[in-house]
C-alpha positions in Angstrom: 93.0 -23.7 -77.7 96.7 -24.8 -77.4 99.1 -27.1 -79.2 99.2 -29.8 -76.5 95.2 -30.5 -76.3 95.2 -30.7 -80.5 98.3 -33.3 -80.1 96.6 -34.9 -77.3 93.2 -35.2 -79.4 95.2 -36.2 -82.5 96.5 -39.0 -80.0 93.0 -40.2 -78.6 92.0 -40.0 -82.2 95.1 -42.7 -84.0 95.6 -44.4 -80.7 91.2 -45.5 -80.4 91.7 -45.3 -76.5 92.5 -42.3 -73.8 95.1 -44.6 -72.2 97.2 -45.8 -75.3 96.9 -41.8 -76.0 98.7 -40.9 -72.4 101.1 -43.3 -72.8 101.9 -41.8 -76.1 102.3 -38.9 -74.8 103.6 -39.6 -71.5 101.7 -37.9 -69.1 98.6 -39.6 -67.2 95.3 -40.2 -68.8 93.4 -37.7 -66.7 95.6 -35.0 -67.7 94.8 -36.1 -71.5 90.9 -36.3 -70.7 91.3 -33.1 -68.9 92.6 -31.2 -72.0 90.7 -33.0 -74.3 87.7 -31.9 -72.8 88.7 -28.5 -72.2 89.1 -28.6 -75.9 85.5 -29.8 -77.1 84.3 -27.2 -74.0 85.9 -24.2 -76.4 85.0 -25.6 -79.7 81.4 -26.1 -78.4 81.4 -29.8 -79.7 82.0 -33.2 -78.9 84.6 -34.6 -80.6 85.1 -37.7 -79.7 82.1 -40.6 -79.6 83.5 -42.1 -75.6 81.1 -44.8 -75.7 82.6 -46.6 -79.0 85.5 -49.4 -78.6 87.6 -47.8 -80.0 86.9 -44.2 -79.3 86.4 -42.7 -82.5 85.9 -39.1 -83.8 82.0 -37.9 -84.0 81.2 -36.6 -87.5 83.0 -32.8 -86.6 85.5 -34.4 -84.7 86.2 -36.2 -88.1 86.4 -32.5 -89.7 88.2 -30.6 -86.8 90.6 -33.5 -87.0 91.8 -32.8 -90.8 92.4 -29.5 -89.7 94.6 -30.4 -86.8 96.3 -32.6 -89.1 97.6 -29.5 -90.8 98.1 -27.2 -88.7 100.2 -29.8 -86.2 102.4 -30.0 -89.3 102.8 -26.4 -90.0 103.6 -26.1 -86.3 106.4 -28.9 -86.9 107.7 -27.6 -89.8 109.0 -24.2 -87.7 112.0 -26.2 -86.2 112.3 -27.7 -89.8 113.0 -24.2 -91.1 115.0 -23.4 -88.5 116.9 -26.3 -88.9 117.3 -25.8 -92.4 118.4 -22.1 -92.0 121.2 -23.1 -89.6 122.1 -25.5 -92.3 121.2 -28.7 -89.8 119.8 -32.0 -90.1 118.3 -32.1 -86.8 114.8 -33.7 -85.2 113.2 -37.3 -85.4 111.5 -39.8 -87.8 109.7 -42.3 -87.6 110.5 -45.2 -90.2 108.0 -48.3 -91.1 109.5 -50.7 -93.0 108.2 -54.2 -94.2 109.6 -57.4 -93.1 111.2 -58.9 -97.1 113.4 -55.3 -96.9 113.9 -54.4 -92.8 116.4 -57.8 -92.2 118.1 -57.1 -95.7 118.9 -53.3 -95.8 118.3 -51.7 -92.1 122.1 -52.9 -90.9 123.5 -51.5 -94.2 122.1 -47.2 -94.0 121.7 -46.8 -90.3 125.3 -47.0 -89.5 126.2 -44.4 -91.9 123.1 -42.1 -91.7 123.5 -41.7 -87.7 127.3 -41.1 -88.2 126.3 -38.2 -90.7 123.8 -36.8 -88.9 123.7 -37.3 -85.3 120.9 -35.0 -84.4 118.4 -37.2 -86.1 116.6 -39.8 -84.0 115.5 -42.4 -86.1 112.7 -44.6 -84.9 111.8 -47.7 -86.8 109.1 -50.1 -86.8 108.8 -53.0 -88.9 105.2 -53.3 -90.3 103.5 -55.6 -93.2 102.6 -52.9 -95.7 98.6 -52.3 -95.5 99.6 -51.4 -91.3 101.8 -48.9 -93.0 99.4 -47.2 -95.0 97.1 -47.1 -91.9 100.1 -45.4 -90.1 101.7 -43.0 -92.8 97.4 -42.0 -93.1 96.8 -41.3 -88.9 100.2 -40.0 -88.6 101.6 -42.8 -86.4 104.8 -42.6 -89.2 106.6 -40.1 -90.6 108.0 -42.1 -93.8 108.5 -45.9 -95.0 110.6 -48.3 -97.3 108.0 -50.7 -99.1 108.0 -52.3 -102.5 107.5 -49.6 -104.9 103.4 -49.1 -106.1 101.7 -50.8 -102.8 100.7 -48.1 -100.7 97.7 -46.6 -103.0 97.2 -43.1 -103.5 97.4 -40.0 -101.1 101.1 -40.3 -100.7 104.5 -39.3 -102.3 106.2 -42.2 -103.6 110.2 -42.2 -104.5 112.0 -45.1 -106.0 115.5 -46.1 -104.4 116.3 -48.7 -106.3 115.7 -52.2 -108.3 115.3 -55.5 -106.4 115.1 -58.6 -109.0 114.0 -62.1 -107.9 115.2 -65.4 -108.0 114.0 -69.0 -107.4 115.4 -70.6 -104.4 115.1 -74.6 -105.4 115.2 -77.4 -102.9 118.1 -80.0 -103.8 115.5 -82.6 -104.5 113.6 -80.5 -106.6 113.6 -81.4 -110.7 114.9 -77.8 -111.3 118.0 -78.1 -108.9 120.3 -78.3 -112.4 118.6 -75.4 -114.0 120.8 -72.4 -113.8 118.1 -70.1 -115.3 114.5 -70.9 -115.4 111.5 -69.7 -117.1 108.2 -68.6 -115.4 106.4 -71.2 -116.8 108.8 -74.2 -115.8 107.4 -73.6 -112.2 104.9 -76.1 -111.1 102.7 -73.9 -108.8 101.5 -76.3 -106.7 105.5 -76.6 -105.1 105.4 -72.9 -104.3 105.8 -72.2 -101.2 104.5 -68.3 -100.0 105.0 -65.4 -97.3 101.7 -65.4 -95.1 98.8 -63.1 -96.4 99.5 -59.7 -95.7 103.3 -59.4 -97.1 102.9 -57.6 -100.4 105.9 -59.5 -101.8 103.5 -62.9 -101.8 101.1 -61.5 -103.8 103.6 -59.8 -106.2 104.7 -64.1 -106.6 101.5 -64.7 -107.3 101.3 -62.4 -110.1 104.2 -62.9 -111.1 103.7 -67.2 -111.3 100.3 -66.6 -112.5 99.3 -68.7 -109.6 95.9 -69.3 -108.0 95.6 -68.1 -104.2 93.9 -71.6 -103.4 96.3 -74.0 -105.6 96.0 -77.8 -104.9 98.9 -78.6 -103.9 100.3 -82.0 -101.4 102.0 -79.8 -99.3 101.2 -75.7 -98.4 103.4 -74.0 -95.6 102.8 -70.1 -94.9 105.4 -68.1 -93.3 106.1 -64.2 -92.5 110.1 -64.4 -92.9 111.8 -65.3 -96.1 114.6 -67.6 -93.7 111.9 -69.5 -93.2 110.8 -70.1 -96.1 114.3 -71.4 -97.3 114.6 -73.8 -94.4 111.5 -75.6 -95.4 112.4 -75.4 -99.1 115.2 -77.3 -98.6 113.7 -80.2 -96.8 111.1 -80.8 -98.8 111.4 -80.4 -102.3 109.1 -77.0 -102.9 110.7 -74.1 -104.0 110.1 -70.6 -103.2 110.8 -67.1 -104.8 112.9 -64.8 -102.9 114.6 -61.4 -103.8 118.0 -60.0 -104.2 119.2 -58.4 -101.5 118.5 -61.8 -99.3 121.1 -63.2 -101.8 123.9 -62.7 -99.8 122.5 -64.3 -96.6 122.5 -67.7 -98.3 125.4 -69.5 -96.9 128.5 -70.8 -99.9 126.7 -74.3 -99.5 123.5 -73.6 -100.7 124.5 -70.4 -103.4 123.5 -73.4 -106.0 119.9 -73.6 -105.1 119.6 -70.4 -106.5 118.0 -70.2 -109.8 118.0 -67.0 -112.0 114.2 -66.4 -113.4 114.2 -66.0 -117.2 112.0 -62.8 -117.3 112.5 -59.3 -117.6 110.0 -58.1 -114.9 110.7 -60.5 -112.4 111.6 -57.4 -110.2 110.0 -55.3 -107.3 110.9 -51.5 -106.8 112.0 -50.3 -103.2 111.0 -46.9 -102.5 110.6 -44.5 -100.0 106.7 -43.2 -99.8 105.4 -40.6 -97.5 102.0 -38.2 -96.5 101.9 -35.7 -99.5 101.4 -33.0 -96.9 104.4 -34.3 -95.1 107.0 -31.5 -94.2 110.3 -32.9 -92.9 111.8 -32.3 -96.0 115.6 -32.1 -94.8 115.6 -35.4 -92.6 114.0 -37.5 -95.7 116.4 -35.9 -98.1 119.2 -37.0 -95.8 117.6 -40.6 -95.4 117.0 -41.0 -99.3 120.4 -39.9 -100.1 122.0 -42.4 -97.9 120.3 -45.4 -98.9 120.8 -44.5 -102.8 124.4 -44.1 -101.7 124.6 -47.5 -100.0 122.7 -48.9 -102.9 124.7 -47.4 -105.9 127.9 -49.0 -104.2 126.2 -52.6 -103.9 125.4 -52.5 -107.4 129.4 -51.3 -108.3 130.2 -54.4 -106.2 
């Protein structure tokens, strides 16, 4: 039994298909199979059920697989030591992100995190959050930035800071001369939301105490918050959006945003991970950045 055929069955196994495993792991797909099937030919068992779309682990392959799990990230965590014993930041990560943070705070820590530690390689994905939990869970990512209380249980979850929201009112909107307004002033039928799937729609609907299937004349869906502003401002909806996308909005339209007269209209950003994750120095380093970058924003 060697690393490489447990990495290359940990691949087959996340991945559902020999090929998207090979090209994973960059070698060719009968080289995988080869050592894949070496592997089962030691253990005495079949591992993976072949004649499923996609491939999936056979009910000891399921077992076999939380103990490669582990052992893979003992084996990763002896460069870690290492690492940490020459005093070094050093090895690579692999970041998910959700799409209402990734536009709003990637350009702001990576500059600064790859200046300070150059022997990181940081990999990032941007991913709606339940394809994050299925990635932090088959080890397809290392860490992510999501809004804080999303991800469920089995993972480590460490807040980075406080993101409050606003309304952002079309100019032909009645609220357009508000300056603050209360939850209740909003007519939910003018909302206008992310697309299913982005937790920061149904952390609006929550907070607007709106029903997911609201009459309304007009309903547009979208994945990016720009989006939703366009539309907002040419047809008299309004939509809630949070503060960091504050200073994207142009000089022009700074007066279509509308504080929110409630204490809890906020979302925490935090950094979650795989409780049995190990890279311990690289996440410290990434954490420490972004509270830096943060804690200087809110100075600002």
């Amino acid at each position: 039994m060697t690393v490489i055929q447990l990495e290359y069955f940990l691949a087959v196994a996340n991945c559902g298909s020999f090929s998207q495993a090979a090209q994973h792991c960059f070698v060719t797909q009968p080289s995988l199979s080869m050592q894949v099937k070496a592997l089962e030919e030691e253990l005495g068992v079949v591992l993976l059920d072949r004649t499923r779309k996609p491939v999936i682990p056979t009910e000891a392959g399921e077992k076999v697989l939380a103990q490669v799990r582990i052992a893979l990230g003992e084996f990763g965590a002896i460069r870690e030591v290492v690492a940490d014993m020459k005093r070094e930041t050093a090895g690579k990560i692999r970041l998910g992100i959700i799409p209402t943070i990734g536009p709003y705070l990637l350009h702001k820590f990576i500059p600064p995190f790859t200046r300070r530690y150059p022997k990181v390689e940081l990999e990032i994905r941007e991913m709606v959050t339940s394809d994050i939990v299925e990635a932090l869970a088959h080890d397809r990512l290392d860490v992510a930035i999501v809004a804080g209380g999303t991800c469920g249980e089995g993972v480590v979850e460490r807040e980075l800071f406080n993101d409050r929201f606003y309304l952002y009112v079309s100019p032909s909107n009645r609220l357009i001369e508000r300056s603050n307004v209360r939850i209740e002033d909003i007519d939910p039928s003018e909302l206008i939301l992310l697309s299913p799937g982005n937790c920061l729609r149904d952390q609006i609907i929550e907070l607007c105490q709106a029903s997911r299937e609201m009459p309304r004349h007009f309903a547009f869906e979208s994945g990016t918050l720009d989006t939703l502003m366009r539309i907002v401002d040419c047809t008299g909806s309004v939509t809630v959006i949070p503060e960091m996308a504050l200073e994207f909005i142009p000089a022009e339209r700074s007066g279509q945003v509308k504080t929110i007269a409630r204490g809890a209209a906020s979302r925490k950003i935090s950094l979650v991970m795989r409780r049995t994750y190990v890279k311990h120095s690289i996440v410290e380093a990434l954490y420490n950045t972004i509270k830096t970058i943060a804690a200087q924003q809110a100075v600002k």
